[in-house]
N, C-alpha and C positions, 0 to 999 in steps of 0.2 A: 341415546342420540349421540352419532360420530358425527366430530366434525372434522372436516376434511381439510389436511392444510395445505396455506396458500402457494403454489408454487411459482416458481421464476426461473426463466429463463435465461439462464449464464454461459458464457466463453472465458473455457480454461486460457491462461497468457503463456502458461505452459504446460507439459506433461508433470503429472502425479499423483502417485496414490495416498488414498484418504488410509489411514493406519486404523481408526476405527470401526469403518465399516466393510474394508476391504475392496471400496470401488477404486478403478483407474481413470483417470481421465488425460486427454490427449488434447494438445494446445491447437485452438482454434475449434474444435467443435463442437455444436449448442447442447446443453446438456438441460433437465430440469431440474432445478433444486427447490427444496422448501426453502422457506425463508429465514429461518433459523440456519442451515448449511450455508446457504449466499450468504447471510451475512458473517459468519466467519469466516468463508474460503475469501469474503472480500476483504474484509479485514487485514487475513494474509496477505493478501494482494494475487491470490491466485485465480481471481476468476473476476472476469467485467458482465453488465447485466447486457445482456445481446442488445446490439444496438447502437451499444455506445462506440462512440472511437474511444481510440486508447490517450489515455492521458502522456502527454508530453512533457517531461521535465522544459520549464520554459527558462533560459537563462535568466540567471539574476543578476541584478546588477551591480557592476563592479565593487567594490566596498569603499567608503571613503579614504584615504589616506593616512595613516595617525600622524597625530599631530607629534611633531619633534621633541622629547624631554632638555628641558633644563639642565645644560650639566649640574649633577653633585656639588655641592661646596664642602670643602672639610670644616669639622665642626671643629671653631674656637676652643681651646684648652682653658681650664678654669685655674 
């Protein structure tokens, strides 16, 4: 008994070739992958599951200020 494995539908973000299997892939076109491939090429970051929008780096916000140091004192002489 084969079991068939589950495939998924992804979009490469960019063009490139997979080095172990010798496929190419070209940015923007839906490809099928197992699930085991998507999840590494997602990993990479090199493919989204069709369908989705692309994730946007969303600004973060500004950082707090640091707080001023103390100036130094010189240490007392014994």
């Amino acid at each position: 008994m084969s079991a068939t494995p589950k495939m998924v539908s992804a979009t490469p973000t960019s063009d490139f070739n997979d080095a172990g299997s010798d496929r190419k892939f070209v940015a923007g076109k839906t490809e099928e992958l197992t699930a085991g491939e998507f999840a590494n090429y997602r990993a990479a970051g090199l493919v989204e599951a069709s369908g989705e929008k692309p994730v946007i780096d969303a600004p973060s916000s500004p950082a707090k200020p640091k707080r001023p140091r103390a100036p130094r004192t010189a240490k007392a002489k014994s």
